[in-house]
Structures are given as structure tokens and as C-alpha cells.
N, C-alpha and C positions, 0 to 999 in steps of 0.2 A: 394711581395717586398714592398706595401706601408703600410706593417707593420713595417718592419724593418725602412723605409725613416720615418714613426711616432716619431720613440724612436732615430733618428740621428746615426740610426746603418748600417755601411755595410756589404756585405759576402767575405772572401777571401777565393779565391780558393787554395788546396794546390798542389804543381807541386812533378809528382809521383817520386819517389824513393829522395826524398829531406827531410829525416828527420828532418831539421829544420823548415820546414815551418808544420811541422805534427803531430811533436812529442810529444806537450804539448795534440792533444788532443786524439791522442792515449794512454797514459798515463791517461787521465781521463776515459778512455773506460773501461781501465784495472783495473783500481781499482774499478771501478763499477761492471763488472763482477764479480770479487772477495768476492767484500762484499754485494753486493745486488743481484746479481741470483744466486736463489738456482743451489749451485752443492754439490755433493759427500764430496766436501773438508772444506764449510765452512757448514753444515749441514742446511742448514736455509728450511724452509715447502714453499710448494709454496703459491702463492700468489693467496686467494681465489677472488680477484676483484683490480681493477686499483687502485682503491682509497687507499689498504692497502699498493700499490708499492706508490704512493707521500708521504705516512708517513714514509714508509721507508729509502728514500731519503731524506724525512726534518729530518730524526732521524741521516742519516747517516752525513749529513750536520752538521749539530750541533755539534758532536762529532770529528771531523776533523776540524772545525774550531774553536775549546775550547780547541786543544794538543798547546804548543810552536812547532813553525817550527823552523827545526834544520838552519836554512838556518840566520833566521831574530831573534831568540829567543823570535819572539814577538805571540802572540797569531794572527792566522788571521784573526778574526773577530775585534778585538781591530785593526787591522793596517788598515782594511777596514773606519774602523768610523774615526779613527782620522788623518791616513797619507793619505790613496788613495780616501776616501769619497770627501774630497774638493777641490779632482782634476777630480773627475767627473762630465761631465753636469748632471741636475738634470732630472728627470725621470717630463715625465709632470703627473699633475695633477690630470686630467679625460682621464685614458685610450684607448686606441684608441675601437672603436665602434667594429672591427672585431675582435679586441678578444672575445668578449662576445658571440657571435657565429649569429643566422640569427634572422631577425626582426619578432615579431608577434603584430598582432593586437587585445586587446582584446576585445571583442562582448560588448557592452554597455548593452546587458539585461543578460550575466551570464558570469562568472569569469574563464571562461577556455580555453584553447588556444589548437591548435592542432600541434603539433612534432611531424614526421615521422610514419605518420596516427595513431596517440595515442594522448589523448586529457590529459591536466594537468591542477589543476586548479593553481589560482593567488589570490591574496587577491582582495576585491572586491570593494575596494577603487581604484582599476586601471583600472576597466570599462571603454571601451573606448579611453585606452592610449597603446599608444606603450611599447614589451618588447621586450626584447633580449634572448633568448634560446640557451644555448649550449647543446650537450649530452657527456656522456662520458660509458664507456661500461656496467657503474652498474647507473649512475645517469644524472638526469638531470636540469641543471642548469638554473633559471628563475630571470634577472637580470633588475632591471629598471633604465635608466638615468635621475634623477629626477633635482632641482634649487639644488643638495646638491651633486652632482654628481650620480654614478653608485653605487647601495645599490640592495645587492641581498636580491630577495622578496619570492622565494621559492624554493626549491629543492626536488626530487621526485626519487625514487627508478624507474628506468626502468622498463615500462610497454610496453606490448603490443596489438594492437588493440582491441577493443573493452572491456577492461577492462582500462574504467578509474582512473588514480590518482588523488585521492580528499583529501583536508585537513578540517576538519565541517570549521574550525578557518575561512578560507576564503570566507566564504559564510555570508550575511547580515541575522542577525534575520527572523525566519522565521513570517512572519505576523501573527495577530493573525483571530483561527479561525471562524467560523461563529457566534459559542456561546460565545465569546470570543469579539465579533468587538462591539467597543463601538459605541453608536447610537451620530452621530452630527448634528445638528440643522441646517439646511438652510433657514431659515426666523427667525424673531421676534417672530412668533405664536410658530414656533417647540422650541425657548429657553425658551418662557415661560410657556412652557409645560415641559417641559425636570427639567427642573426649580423645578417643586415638589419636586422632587425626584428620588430614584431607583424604586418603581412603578409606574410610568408614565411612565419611560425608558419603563421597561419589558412590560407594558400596550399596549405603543405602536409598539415594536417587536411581541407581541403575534395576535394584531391585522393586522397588515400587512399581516402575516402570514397566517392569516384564511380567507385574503380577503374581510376583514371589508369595509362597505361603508360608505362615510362623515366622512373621520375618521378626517376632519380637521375642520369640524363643531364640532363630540363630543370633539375635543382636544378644544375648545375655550367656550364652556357649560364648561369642566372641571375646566378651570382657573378660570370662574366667580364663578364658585362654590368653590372653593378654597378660593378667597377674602371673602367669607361672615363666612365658616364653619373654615378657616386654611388649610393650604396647609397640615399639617400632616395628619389631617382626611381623607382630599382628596388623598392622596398619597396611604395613605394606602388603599380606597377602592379600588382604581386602582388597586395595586398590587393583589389583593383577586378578584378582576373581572379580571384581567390577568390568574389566576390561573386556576379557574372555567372557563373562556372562555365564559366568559359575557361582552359582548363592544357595550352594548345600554348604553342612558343617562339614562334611568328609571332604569338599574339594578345599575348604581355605586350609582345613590340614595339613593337605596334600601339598597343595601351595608354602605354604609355609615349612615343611619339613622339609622340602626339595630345595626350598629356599636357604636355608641352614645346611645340609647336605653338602652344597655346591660351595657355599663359604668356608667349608671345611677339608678341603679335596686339597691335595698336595702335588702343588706342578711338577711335574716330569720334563725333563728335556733330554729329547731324541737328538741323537749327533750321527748323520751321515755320511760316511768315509767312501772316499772314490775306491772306487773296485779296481779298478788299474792298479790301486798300490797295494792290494791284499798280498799278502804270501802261502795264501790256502790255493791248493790245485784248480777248484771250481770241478765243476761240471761236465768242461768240453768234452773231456771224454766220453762221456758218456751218450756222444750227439751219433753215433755209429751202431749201437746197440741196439739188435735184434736184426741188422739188416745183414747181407749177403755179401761175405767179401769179395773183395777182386782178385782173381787168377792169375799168377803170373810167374815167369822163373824163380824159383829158390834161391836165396842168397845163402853162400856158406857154412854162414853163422846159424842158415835155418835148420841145414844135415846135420849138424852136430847134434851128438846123443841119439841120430835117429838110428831105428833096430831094423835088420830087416828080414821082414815077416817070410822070405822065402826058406 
């Protein structure tokens, strides 16, 4: 009843066999059977959930209040707005709280509430604030009274236990993850470290990771060494001693001088010339050396100058 006392409405009772105090809403019974439950006569399919019978009733609405009544020849929706509208009080504002149906509270660290032991979620900008749930045979209504009034925040196809309703929509970004989480600075020393660059980052993730000792000694070797060489050279050995899993002060050195070293090296170009077209003797000759010659008659040219020993 202190719905009805909300909206400044009372109930009257009807006294029995008194068709005038009855009749007008037996009369709306009747035309509701008629045209809204399926029977034999008006062929209509049944109704596969509740919410298809409130369309049916706002469709039936609609169309019975857009005919002329034979009565007024006025339309009834047009005599609701302009003759009977400004003689009735007005409807307040923000609804009364028990229409909405029972209070939930939602958990501050996740976005879901629980209805007749089935859990639904919420958006998760309402962590921590009160909502209002109704159900109805096929859904379930999730309503919040905000500084703007009562503005429904979700609705959810009936579930039951242990299979929760989830929408992604209502859940906050998921963090990012380990390879993923940006490294931040908590002193002076970690930003002006961090400060190099993305291999100081990674330098210092890969270090942490393997259990490095003084890591906060070689992060302040690295900055000095940075003002004298440039923080890009130094960034970079970082990155390249991150990589290889080298986190001594003598290896980024090493890395870094070798690094410089090699930017300073002066190409050389070798030019290869076909040996066919040399004009040097080579070596052939020398493919017969130490071996045994072959015996055979003397040519002419070989007795000349020779002495003979007799």
C-alpha cells in the first residue's frame, strides 16, 4: 500500500453483484482476453516469455488509443494530453524506490552482485554503491538511483546458479601484464637512469630478474658514463648487455667501447684479379722440384760446353 500512498492512489473495493461499481473493469478483462490471450478464435501463438506479453499490451495500447471513440469522436490519446492530462496530479519525478525491486550492494573490488543465488555483473564505475534489482521470468533488471535520478545500468537474461551473467563492457581494462608493465622510478637515481632510454629500462628488468647485486651502484657508474660518452651509446650498451645477460660495469664498457671501435673502422675494398691475366711467372715451375728426372738422349744444345773428363 505505500506504493499506491507514493503515486496519491487509492483501492476501491467492488461490492458483489453491483455491476456498476465492476463493470468498467470487467470490461477491460474482456477485451484483454480477446485480443491478447491466445485462443482458438483470435489465432494468436503463445507467448514464448513475459517480456513478448508487455509488447503485446504496449502494441495493443497503441492501436486502441489511435481509433476515434464512438462515444467522444475524439482520439483517446489526444483527450488524455490535452483535456484529462491537466486535470491530473502529476506523477512524481523519481519513482518510488520499491518499484525497482530489492537493494544490492556492490563489492568495491568486482562489479557483480548476487540475485536469487545467481551473481550479474554491473558496470564498474558502481563499485561500492548501492543498486536496485528486479527479476522478471526471462530477465533481470539492474537499476541505479544516481544525483540524475533512477537510470538502468544493466539487464541480463535469467540465469542460474553457478553460471554467471557477465557483460566484458562492465569490467575495467585488464592491467597490463608482466612483459607489458612499465618500469617507474622511485628515487632521483631510478629517473635518471630510466632517463637513457628503452635499454636502461629493459637493462634494468633483465637485471632484477637474474638477481643482480648493486644494481643501484652499477645504475649510477651507468649515468656517469653516459655524461662523458652520451646517453645513446650508453643506452645502447645497456640494451645489448640486457640482452646477452651481462650486468657488470666492465661488460657495458666493453660493450660500449667495442661499440664505438667498430663505428670508427675504415672499409677496405679487396679487388680480385683473374690470375689468367697476371704477367708474373707463377709457380708452375716449381711443381717438379726435388723429384727425379727422366733419362733420355741428349739434345745438341745439351753437349755444348760439355768437358770431357777423360
Amino acid at each position: 500500500m505505500g506504493e499506491f500512498r507514493e503515486y496519491s492512489t487509492s483501492l476501491q473495493t467492488c461490492l458483489p453483484a453491483d455491476p456498476a461499481s465492476k463493470g468498467g473493469v470487467e470490461n477491460a478483462v474482456k477485451i484483454a482476453k480477446a485480443d491478447l490471450v491466445p485462443k482458438e478464435t483470435n489465432l494468436l501463438p503463445g507467448y514464448r516469455s513475459f517480456a513478448e506479453l508487455e509488447a503485446a499490451c504496449e502494441a495493443f495500447m497503441e492501436e486502441v488509443n489511435s481509433r476515434v471513440h464512438r462515444a467522444t469522436l475524439e482520439l483517446p490519446k489526444d483527450m488524455l494530453r490535452v483535456v484529462e492530462g491537466p486535470r491530473l496530479h502529476p506523477v512524481p519525478a523519481t519513482p518510488v524506490t520499491a518499484s525497482f525491486g530489492h537493494t544490492r550492494q556492490v563489492p568495491p573490488n568486482t562489479p557483480m552482485i548476487t540475485f536469487q543465488q545467481s551473481r550479474y555483473s554491473v558496470p564498474h564505475t558502481l563499485m561500492g554503491q548501492m543498486v536496485w534489482v528486479r527479476g522478471t521470468e526471462t530477465e533481470v533488471i539492474i537499476v541505479h538511483v544516481g544525483e540524475a535520478g533512477p537510470v538502468e545500468v544493466a539487464r541480463h537474461k535469467l540465469t542460474r546458479p553457478g553460471t554467471p551473467a557477465i557483460i566484458d563492457a562492465h569490467f575495467p581494462p585488464a592491467p597490463a601484464g608482466a612483459l607489458e608493465r612499465v618500469i617507474r622510478p622511485t628515487n632521483k637515481a631510478e629517473e635518471e637512469f630510466l632517463a637513457l632510454g628503452a635499454g636502461a629500462a629493459l637493462w634494468l628488468k633483465e637485471a632484477a630478474a637474474a638477481g643482480t647485486q648493486k644494481i643501484r651502484h652499477k645504475m649510477e657508474r651507468a649515468v656517469t658514463l653516459a655524461k662523458v660518452l652520451g646517453a645513446d651509446e650508453v643506452d645502447k650498451g645497456l640494451g645489448a648487455a640486457a640482452v646477452h645477460q651481462r650486468f657488470t660495469y666492465e661488460d657495458l664498457l666493453s660493450i660500449v667501447n667495442t661499440g664505438n671501435s667498430k663505428s670508427h673502422t675504415t672499409s677496405t675494398t679487396h679487388t680480385v684479379t683473374d690470375q689468367g691475366r697476371w704477367l708474373s711467372q707463377g709457380t708452375s715451375s716449381w711443381a717438379n722440384f726435388g723429384t727425379t728426372p727422366t733419362t733420355g738422349p741428349a739434345a745438341d744444345g745439351d753437349l755444348e760446353g760439355a768437358i770431357d773428363e777423360r
